[in-house]
C-alpha positions in Angstrom: -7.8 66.3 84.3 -4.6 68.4 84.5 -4.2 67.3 88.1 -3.7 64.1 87.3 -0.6 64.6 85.1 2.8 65.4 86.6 4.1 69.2 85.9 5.5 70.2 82.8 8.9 72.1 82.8 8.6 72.2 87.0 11.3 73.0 89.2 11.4 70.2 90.9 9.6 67.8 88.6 9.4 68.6 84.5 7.8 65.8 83.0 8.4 64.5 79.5 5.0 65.2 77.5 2.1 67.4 78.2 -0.8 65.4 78.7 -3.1 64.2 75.8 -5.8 66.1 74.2 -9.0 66.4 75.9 -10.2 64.8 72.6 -8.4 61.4 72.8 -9.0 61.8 77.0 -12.8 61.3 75.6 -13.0 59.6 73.1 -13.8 55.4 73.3 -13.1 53.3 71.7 -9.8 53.7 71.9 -8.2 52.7 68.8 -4.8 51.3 68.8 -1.9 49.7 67.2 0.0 46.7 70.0 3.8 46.5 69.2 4.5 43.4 70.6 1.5 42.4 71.0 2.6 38.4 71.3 5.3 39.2 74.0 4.0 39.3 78.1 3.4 42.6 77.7 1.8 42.7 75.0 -0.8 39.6 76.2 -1.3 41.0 78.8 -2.7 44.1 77.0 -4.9 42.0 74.9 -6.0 40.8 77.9 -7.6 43.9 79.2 -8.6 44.6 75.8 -10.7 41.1 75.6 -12.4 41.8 79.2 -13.8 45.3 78.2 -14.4 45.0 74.5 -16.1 48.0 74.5 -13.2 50.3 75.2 -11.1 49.5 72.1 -10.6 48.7 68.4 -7.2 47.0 67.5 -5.8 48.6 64.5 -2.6 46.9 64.2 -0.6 44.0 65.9 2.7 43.0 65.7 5.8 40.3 66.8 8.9 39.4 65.7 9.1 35.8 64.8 6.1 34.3 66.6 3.6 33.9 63.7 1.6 31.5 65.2 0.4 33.1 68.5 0.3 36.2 65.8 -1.9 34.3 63.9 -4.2 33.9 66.6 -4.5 37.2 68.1 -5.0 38.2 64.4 -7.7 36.2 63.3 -9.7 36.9 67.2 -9.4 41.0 66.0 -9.3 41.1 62.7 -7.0 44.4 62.6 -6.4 46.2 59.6 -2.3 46.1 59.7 0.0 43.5 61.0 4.1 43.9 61.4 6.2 41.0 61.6 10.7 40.9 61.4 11.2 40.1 58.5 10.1 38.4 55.2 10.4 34.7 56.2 7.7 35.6 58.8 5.7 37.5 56.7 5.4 34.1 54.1 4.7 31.9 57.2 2.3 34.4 58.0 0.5 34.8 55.0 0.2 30.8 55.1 -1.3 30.7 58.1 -4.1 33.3 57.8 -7.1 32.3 56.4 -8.5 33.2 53.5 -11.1 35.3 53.9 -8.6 38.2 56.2 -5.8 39.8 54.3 -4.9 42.3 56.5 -1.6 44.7 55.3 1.5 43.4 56.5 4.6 45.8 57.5 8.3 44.3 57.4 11.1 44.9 59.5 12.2 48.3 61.3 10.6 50.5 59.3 7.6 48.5 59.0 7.4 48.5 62.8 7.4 52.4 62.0 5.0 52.4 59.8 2.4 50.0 61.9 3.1 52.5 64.8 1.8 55.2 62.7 -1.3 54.3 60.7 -3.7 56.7 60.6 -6.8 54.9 61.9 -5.0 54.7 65.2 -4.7 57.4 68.0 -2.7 55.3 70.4 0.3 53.1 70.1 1.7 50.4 72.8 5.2 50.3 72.3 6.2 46.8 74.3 9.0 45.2 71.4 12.1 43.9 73.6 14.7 45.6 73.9 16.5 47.9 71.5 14.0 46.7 68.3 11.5 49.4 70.6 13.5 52.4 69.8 12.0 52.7 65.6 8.2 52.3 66.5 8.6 54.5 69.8 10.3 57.2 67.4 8.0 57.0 65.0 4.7 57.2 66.9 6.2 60.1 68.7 6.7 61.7 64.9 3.7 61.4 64.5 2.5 63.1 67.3 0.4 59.5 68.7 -0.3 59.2 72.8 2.3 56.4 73.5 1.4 54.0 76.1 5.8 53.5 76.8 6.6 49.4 77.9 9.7 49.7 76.2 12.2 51.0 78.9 15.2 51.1 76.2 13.2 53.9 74.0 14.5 56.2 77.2 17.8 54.4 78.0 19.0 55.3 74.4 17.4 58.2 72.9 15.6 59.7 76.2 16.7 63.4 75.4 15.8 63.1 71.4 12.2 61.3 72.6 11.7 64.5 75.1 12.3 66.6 72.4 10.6 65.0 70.0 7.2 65.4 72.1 7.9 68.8 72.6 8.0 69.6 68.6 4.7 67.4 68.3 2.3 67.3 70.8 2.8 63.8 71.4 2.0 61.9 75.0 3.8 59.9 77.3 1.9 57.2 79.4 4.6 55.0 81.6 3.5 51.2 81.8 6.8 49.7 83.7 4.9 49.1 87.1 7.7 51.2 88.8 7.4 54.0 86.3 3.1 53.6 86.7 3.5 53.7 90.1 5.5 57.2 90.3 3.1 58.8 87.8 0.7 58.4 90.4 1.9 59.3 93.1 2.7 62.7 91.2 -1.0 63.8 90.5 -1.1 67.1 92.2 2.5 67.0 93.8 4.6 66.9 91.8 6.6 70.2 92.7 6.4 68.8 96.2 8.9 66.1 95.1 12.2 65.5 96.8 12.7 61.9 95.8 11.6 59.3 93.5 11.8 55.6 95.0 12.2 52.8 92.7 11.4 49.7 94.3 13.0 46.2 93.1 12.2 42.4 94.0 16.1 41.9 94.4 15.0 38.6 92.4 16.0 35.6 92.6 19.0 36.0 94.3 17.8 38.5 96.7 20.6 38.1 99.9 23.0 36.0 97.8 26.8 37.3 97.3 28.6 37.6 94.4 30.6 34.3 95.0 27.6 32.8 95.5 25.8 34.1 92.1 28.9 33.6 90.4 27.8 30.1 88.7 24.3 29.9 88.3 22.5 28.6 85.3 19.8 30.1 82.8 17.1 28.3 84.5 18.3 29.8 88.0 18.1 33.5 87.2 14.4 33.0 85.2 13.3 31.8 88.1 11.4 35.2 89.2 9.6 34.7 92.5 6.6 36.8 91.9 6.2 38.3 88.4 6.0 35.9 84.9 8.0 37.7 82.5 9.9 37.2 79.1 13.6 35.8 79.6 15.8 39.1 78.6 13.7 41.2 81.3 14.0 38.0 83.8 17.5 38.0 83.9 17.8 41.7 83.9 16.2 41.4 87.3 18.2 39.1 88.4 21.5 41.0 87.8 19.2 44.0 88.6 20.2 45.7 85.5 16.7 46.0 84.5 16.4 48.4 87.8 19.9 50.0 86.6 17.7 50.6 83.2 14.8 52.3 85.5 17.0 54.8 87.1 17.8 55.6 83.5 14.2 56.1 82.4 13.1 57.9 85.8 15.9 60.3 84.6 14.5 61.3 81.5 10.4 60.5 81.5 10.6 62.9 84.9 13.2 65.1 84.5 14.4 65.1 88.1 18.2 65.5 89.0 19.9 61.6 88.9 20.6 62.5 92.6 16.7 62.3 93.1 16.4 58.6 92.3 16.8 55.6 94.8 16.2 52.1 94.6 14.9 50.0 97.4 14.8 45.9 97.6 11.1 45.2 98.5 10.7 41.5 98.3 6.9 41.2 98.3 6.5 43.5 95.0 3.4 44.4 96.5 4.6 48.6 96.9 5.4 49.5 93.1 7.2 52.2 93.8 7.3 55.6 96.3 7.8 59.4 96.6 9.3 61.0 98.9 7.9 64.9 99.3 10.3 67.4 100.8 7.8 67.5 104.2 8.8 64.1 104.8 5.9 62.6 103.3 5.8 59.4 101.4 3.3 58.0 98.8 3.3 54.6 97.4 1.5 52.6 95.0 0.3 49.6 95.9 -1.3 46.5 93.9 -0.8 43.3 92.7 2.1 41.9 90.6 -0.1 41.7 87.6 1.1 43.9 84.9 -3.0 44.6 83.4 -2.6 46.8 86.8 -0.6 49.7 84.7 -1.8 48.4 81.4 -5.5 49.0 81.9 -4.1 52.2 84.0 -2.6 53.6 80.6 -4.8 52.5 77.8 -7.4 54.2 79.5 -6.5 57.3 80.9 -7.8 59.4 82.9 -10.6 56.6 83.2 -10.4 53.7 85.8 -12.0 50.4 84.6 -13.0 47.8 87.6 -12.2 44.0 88.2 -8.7 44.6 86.1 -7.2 42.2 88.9 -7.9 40.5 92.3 -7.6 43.1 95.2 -5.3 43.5 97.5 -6.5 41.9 101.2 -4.6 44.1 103.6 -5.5 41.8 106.3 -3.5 39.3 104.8 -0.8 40.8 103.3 1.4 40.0 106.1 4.9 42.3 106.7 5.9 44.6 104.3 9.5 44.6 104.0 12.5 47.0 102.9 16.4 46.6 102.4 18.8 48.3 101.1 20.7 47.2 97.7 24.0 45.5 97.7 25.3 47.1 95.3 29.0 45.0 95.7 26.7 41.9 94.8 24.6 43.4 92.1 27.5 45.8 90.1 25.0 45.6 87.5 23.2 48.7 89.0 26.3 51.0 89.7 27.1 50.4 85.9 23.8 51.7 84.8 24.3 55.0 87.2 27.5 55.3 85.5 26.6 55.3 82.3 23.6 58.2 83.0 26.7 60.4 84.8 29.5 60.4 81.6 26.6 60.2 79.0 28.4 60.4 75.7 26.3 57.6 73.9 27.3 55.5 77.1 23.6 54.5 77.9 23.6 52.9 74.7 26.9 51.3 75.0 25.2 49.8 78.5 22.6 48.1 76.8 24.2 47.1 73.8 26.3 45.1 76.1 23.6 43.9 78.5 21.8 42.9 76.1 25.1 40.6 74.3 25.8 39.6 77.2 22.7 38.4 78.6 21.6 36.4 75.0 25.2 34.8 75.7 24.1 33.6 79.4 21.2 32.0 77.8 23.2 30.1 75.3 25.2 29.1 78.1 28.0 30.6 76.4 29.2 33.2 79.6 29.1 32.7 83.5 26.6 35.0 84.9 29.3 36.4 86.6 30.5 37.5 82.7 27.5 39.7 82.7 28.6 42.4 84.9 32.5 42.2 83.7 31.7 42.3 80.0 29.3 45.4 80.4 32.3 47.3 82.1 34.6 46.7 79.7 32.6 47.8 77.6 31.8 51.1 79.4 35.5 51.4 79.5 36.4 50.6 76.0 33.7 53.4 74.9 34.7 56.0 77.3 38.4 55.7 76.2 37.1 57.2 72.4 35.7 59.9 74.2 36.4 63.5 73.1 34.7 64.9 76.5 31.2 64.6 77.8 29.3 65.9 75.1 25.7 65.3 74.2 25.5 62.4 72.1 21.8 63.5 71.0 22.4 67.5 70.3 18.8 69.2 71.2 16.6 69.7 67.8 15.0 72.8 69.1 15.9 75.4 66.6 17.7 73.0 63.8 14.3 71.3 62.4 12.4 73.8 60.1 9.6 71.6 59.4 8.5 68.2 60.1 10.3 66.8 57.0 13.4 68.2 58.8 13.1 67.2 61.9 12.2 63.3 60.5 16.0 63.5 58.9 17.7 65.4 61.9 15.9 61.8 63.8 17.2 59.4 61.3 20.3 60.9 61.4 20.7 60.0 65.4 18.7 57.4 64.9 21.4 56.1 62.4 24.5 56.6 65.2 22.6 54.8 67.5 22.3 52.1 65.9 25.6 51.7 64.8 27.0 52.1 68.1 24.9 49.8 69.7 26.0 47.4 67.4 29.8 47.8 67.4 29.3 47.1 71.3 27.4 44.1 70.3 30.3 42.8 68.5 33.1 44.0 71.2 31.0 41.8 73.7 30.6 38.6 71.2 34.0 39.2 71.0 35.6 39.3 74.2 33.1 36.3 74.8 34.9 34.1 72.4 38.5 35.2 73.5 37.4 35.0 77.2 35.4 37.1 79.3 37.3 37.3 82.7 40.9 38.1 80.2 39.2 40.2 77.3 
């Protein structure tokens, strides 16, 4: 199946992980661990997983504060582990299960670390929100798991340390972001042919609008996607097109093609996941519903292909497929990110750090959605005023881990600076919120 998987330390494409082992390519069921498993992502997952029951045994599940839906998915799969945030969850948990299932139940980060690396399971979906992804994806990677990758940030904070992580232990990289899916794809058996990678974005919904116009819309405005259902953080990421900002970051480093490489194209009928563009002109696409199960069912099962995962596409009816190009003067959101991969220096993480602020501030009602945007950048700025010069903020670990016990504390220790630079730029956003956004 090595023509299915996109090259490995190519010149023109050098993907992040080797493909998995012929062993785990064949072997069903699949047995796996769902971080996040109550989230869209991670329903959705379940969702394949309850059509073809056949196909795979749930080791673990997991969610943050949502015990009851938990509780549920538990009690339907019975899985041996279960991870919650903390300990007030873990006693409303406990109440709620009955009392003939007692499954062992993780707390916290490093209990999402531990779920992702249980040894009865070979695979691990890592689809937590935001930065709370980075631990499990880190861990399952440690340990060498096939990672089935939902959670974008993993890359947009520590994408160099995950690529070499992999490389030190044989673990694999499946893409689930629909855009990401798509571009794996359209790489079996090209991928040295590749001259550019083609995200494509919904534009949201405030596709066409200026930024005057933007300037003072509410919550229930920008969650109002017009053709996928998703959580609220990734909602309004689309709608400041951040989360597409956040792509070009994770094309950058599951890939490994030159930023230069990457483009991003408004496609309002979200029907063409994403492109490639081949250096004879060429160009492939994806196409298929907007159903996540699509790249879901794609990943969890590789190299197979399960039917009936979704309705199929009538091309007779499809209509026009359309293309425009981004306004990037309306949607700064998306030059940010770019900037951020360019001066590098822990800025990715300084970027989400502050998207993420910010955007839990928008909800609250507590920021325009104009403040979004401004409060990111002066955050950027803030961060790339401390900065000695562009150096790597995640030095390689080739040739500084000696063992496996070394390289686990050569990982906490970024791990560690990670996480306290994300939250000092949690803070300088809360911050410049409470003294003013537009005068911070």
């Amino acid at each position: 199946m090595s023509e299915l998987w996109p090259g490995r330390n190519g010149p023109n494409v050098d993907y992040i992980s080797f493909q998995p082992p012929l062993a785990w390519q064949t072997s069903f069921p699949r047995k796996i661990v769902l971080l996040g498993s109550t989230g869209s992502i991670g329903r959705n997952a379940l969702a394949v997983v309850e059509r073809n029951p056949g196909l795979f045994s749930v080791q673990g599940l997991s969610c943050a504060t949502n015990a009851q839906l938990l509780v549920e998915q538990a009690v339907k799969y019975r899985p041996p582990y279960l991870a919650v945030a903390n300990k007030e969850v873990q006693a409303e948990l406990e109440d709620l299960l009955p009392a003939n299932y007692r499954p062992k139940i993780f707390v916290g980060r490093d209990g999402y670390a531990e779920l992702a690396t249980v040894p009865e399971a070979t695979t691990v979906l890592s689809a937590q929100s935001g930065a709370a992804g980075l631990a499990g994806t880190l861990a399952a990677a440690l340990a060498g798991r096939v990672i089935c990758l939902a959670n974008k940030e993993s890359l947009v904070l520590a994408g160099s340390l995950v690529r070499d992580i992999v490389a030190l232990t044989g673990a694999s990289l499946l893409p689930v972001d629909s855009e990401h899916n798509a571009i794996f794809q359209c790489l079996a058996g090209r991928d040295q042919d590749v001259e550019t990678i083609v995200l494509t974005a919904s534009g949201g919904p405030f596709r066409g609008m200026r930024a005057e116009q933007m300037a003072h819309m509410r919550p229930q405005d920008a969650l109002a996607h017009p053709n996928w259902k998703m959580g609220k953080k990734i909602s309004i990421d689309s709608a400041t097109m951040m989360n597409k900002g956040l792509e070009i970051i994770e094309a950058f480093h599951l890939y490994g093609v030159d930023r230069q490489q990457i483009e991003v194209v408004i496609h309002p009928q979200s029907l063409v996941h994403s492109l490639v563009r081949l250096r004879d002109g060429s160009l492939l696409a994806q196409l298929g519903q907007a159903d996540m199960k699509l790249p879901l069912a794609h990943c969890l099962t590789w190299p197979r292909r399960i039917p009936h995962v979704t309705s199929k596409l009538d091309l007779t009816k499809l209509g026009q497929f359309t293309f425009e190009a981004v306004d990037e003067e309306a949607f700064p959101c998306l030059a940010l990110a770019k900037r951020a991969l360019a001066e590098r220096g822990g800025m990715c993480v300084v970027l989400n750090a502050a998207n993420e602020a910010a955007v839990e501030l928008f909800l609250q009602e507590k920021i325009s959605f104009a403040d979004i945007p401004r409060l990111i950048a002066k955050a950027l700025d803030a961060h790339a005023a401390t900065l000695p010069g562009h150096q790597p903020f995640c030095p390689p670990l080739a040739g500084r881990a000696k063992d496996l016990a070394d390289l686990r504390r050569l990982v906490h220790e970024v791990e560690t600076r990670i996480s306290t630079l994300d939250e000092k730029y949690r803070q300088f956003v809360r911050a410049c919120a409470r003294e003013g956004a537009s005068t911070c």
